[in-house]
Structure formats: structure tokens, C-alpha cells
C-alpha positions as a Markdown table, in Angstrom:
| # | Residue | x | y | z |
|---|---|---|---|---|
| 1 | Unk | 0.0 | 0.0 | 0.0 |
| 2 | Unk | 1.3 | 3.8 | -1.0 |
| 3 | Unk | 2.3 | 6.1 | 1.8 |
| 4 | Unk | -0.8 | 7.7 | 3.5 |
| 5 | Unk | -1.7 | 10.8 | 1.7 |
| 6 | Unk | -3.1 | 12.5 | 4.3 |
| 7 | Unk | -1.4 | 15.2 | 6.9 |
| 8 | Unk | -2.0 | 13.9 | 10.8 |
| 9 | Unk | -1.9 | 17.5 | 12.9 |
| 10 | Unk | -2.3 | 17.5 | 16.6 |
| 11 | Unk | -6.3 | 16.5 | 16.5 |
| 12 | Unk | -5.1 | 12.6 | 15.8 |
| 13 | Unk | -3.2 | 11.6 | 18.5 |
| 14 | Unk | -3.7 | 9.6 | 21.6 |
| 15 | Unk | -1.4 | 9.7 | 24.5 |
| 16 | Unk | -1.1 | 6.5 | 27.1 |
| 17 | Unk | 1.3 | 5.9 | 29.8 |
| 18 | Unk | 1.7 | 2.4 | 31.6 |
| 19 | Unk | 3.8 | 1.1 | 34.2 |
| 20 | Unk | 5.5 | -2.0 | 34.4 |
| 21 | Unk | 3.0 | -4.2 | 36.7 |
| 22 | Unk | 2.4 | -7.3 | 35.3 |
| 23 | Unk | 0.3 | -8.9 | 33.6 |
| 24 | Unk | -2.0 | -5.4 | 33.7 |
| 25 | Unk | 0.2 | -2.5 | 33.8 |
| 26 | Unk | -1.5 | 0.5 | 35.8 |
| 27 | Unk | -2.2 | 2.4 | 32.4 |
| 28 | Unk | -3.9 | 5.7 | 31.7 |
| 29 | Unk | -4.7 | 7.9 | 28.7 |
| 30 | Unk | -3.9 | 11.4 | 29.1 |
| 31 | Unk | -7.0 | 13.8 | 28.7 |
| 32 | Unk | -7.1 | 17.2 | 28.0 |
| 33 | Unk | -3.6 | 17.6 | 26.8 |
| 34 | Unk | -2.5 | 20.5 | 24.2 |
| 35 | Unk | -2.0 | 18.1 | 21.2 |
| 36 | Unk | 2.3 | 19.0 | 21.5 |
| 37 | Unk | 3.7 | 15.6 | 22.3 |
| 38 | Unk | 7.2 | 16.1 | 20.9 |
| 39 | Unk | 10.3 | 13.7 | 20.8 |
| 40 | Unk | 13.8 | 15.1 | 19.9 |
| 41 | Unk | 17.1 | 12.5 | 19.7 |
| 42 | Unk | 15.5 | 10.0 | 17.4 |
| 43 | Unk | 18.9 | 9.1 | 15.7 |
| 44 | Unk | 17.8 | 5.8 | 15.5 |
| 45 | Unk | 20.2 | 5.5 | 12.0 |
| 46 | Unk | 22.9 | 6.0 | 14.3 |
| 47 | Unk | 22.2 | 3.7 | 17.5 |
| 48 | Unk | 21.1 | 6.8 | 19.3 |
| 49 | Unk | 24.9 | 7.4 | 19.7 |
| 50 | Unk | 26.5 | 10.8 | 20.4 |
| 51 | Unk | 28.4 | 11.5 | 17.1 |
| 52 | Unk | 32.2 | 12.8 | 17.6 |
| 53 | Unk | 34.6 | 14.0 | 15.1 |
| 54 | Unk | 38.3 | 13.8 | 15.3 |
| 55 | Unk | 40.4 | 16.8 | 13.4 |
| 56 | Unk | 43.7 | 15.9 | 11.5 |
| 57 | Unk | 45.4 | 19.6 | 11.8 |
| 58 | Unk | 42.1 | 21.2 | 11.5 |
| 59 | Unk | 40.6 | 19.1 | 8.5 |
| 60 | Unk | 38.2 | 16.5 | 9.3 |
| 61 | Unk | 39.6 | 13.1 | 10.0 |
| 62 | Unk | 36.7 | 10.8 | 11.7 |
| 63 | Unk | 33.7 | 10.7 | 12.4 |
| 64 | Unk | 33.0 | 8.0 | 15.4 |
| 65 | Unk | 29.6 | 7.1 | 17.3 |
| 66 | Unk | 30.6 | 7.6 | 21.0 |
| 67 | Unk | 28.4 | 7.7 | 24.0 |
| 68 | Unk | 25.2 | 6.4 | 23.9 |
| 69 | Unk | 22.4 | 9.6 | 23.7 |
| 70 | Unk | 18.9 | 9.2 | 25.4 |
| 71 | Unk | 15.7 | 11.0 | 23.4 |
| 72 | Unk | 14.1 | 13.3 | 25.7 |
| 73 | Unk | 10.2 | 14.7 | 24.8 |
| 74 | Unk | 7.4 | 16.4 | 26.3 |
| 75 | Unk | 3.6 | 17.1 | 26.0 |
| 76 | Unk | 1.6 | 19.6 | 28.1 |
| 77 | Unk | -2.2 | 19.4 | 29.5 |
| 78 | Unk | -4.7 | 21.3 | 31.2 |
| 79 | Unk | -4.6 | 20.8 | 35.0 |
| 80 | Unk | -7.6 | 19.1 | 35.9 |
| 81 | Unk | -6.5 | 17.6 | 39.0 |
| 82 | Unk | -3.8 | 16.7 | 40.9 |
| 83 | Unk | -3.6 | 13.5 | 43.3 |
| 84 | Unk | -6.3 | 11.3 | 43.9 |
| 85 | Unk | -6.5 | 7.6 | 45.3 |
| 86 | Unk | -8.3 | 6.1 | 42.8 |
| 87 | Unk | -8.6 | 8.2 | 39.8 |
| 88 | Unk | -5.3 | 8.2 | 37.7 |
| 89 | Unk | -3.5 | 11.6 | 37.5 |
| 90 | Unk | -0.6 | 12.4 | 35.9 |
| 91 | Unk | 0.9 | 13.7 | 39.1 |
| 92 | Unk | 0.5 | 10.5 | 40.9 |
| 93 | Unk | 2.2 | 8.6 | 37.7 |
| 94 | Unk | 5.5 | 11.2 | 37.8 |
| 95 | Unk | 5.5 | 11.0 | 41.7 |
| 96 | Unk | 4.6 | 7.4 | 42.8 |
| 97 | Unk | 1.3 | 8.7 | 44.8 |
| 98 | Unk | -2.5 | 8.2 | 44.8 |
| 99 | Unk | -3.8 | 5.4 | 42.5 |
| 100 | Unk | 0.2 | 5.2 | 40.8 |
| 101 | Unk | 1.4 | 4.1 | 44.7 |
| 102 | Unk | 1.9 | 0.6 | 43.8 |
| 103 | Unk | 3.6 | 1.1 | 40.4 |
| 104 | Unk | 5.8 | -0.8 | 39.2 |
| 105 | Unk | 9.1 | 0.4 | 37.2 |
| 106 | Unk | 9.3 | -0.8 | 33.7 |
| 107 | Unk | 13.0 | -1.1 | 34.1 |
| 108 | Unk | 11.9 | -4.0 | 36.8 |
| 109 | Unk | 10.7 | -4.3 | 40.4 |
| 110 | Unk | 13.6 | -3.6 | 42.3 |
| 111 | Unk | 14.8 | -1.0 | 39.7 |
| 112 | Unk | 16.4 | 2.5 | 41.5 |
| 113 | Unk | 14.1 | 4.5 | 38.9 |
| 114 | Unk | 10.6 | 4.5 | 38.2 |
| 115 | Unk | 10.4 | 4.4 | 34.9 |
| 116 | Unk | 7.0 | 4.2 | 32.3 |
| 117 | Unk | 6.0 | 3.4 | 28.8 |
| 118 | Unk | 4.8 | 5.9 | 26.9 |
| 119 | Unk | 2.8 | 5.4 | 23.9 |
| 120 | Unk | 1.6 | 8.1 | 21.0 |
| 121 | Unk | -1.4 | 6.3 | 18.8 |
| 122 | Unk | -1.7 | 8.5 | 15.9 |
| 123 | Unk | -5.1 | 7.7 | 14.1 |
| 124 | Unk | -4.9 | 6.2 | 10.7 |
| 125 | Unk | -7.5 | 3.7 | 10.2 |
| 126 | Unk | -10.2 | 6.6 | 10.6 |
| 127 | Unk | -8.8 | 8.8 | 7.8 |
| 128 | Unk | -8.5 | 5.9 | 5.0 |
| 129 | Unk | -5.3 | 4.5 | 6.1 |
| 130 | Unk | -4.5 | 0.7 | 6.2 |
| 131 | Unk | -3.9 | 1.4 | 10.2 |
| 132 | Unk | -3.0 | 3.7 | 13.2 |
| 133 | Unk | 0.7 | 4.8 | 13.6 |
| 134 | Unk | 2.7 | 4.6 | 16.7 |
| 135 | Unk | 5.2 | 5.4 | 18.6 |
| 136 | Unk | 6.2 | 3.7 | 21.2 |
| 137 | Unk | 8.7 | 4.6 | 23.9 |
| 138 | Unk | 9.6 | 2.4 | 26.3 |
| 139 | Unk | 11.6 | 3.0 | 30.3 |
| 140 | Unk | 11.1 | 6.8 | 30.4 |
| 141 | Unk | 11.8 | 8.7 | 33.2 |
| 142 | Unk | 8.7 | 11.1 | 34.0 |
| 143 | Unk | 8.9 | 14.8 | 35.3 |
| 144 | Unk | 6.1 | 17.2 | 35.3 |
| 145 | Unk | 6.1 | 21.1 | 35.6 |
| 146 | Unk | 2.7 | 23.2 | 37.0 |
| 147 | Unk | 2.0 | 26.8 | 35.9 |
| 148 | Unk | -0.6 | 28.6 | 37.0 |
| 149 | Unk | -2.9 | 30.6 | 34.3 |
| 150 | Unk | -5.8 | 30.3 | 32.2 |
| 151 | Unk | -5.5 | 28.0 | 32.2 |
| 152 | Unk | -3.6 | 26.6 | 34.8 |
| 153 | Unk | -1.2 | 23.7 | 33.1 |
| 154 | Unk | 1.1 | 20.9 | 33.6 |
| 155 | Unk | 4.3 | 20.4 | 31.1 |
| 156 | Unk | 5.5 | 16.3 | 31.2 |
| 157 | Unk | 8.7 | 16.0 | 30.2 |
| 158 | Unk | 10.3 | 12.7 | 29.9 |
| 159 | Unk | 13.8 | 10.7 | 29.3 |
| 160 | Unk | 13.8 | 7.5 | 27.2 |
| 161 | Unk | 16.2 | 5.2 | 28.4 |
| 162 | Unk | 14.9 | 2.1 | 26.3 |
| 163 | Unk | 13.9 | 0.9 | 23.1 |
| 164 | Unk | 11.9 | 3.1 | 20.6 |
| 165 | Unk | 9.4 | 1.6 | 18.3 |
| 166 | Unk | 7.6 | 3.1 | 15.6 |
| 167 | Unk | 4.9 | 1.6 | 12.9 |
């Protein structure tokens, strides 16, 4: 089948984040977020590597992968709420609390870091395409921001230490 031929924007996508518990991760979708889920690092190409070159006299001799490089992204939503027991927030799932208390790291149980998947469903199926697109980040560290305004918002920001899967 040809490449879609139609633009996705902002309207299409579907943000979820899931622990590790297993077999049914604690999972939520986010709602009421700005439609600005970005990802930057995606050097897949290159290993996500750090890319170094090496001068001979001040002409370029090599050009070497070095250290390994970790994607880093973000998204931003309305603040609806903040911690609750039973109702999933996204301030319970960056800080361990309320109904994310017993979550589970995807980097493993005993793991130092609590880490989540993070998925992006962009729609496909509903705009003539063969199927959705994702993207699929796994082990991300999770940090959120609050500003207050109107109106009042949180900014998620995230590191991906594991594997990165698109379709």
C-alpha cells in the first residue's frame, strides 16, 4: 500500500502511559492535553549514539559514534486535577502517589528509577489508512512542571532510556 496521503496534525493523537505491573500495567490515557507531544534524539540511524569527530590539523579526519544519547520529549495538558486515590493523574504517575502508589518500574521491580511506557497512537484507520501509527517509547523517566494561568497547566517532560518503536 502507497504512503498515507493525508497530513495527521495534533487532533489525531492519543497519549497512554503504563507502568510496568504485570500482567496489567497501571495504564492511563492522558486527557485534556495540548496536542504537543514532541520527541527530539531520534537518531535511530545511528544507535542513538553521540556522534564525535576527530580533526587531523584542523581538517576532518573521523567521524565515530561515542556515548550512547537518550531521546528526551514532552507534552503539556490542562490541570484538571492533581492526586487522587483512585482516579489516575498524571501527578500520581510522575510521583509514585495516589492510585500510581503501587507502580511498578518498567525497568523491573527492584529497579532505582521509576520508569513508564509511553505510547503516541496516531489515528490512521479513521482517515482511510490501512492502520494507526505509533510510537512507542519504552523505560522513560517522567517529570512534570505546573503553571498557573488560564489556564492553569502541567508540562510532562520525559527521558527515554529504552527501546523506541515506531509503525
Amino acid at each position: 500500500m502507497p504512503i498515507s496521503s493525508i497530513v495527521k496534525n495534533f487532533r489525531d493523537g492519543v497519549i497512554q502511559v503504563e507502568d510496568g505491573t504485570s500482567p496489567t500495567p497501571i495504564s492511563m490515557t492522558i486527557q485534556f492535553e495540548s496536542g504537543d507531544f514532541s520527541v527530539t534524539g531520534l537518531s535511530g540511524a545511528n544507535g542513538n549514539a553521540e556522534i564525535t569527530t576527530y580533526l587531523d590539523r584542523g581538517q576532518l579526519g573521523s567521524v565515530r559514534k561515542t556515548n550512547q544519547s537518550f531521546p528526551t520529549g514532552s507534552w503539556s495538558l490542562h490541570l484538571t486535577d492533581i492526586s487522587d486515590s483512585t482516579n489516575k493523574t498524571i501527578w500520581d504517575c510522575a510521583n509514585g502517589t495516589g492510585a500510581w502508589a503501587s507502580m511498578v518500574s518498567t525497568l523491573g521491580t527492584n529497579a532505582d528509577v521509576k520508569t513508564v511506557k509511553i505510547t503516541l497512537t496516531i489515528a490512521g484507520t479513521t482517515l482511510g489508512d490501512a492502520s494507526d501509527h505509533t510510537i512507542v517509547l519504552d523505560d522513560c523517566a517522567l517529570s512534570i512542571d505546573m503553571s498557573e494561568g488560564d489556564p492553569s497547566s502541567f508540562s510532562c517532560s520525559f527521558v527515554c532510556y529504552g527501546a523506541i518503536t515506531a509503525t
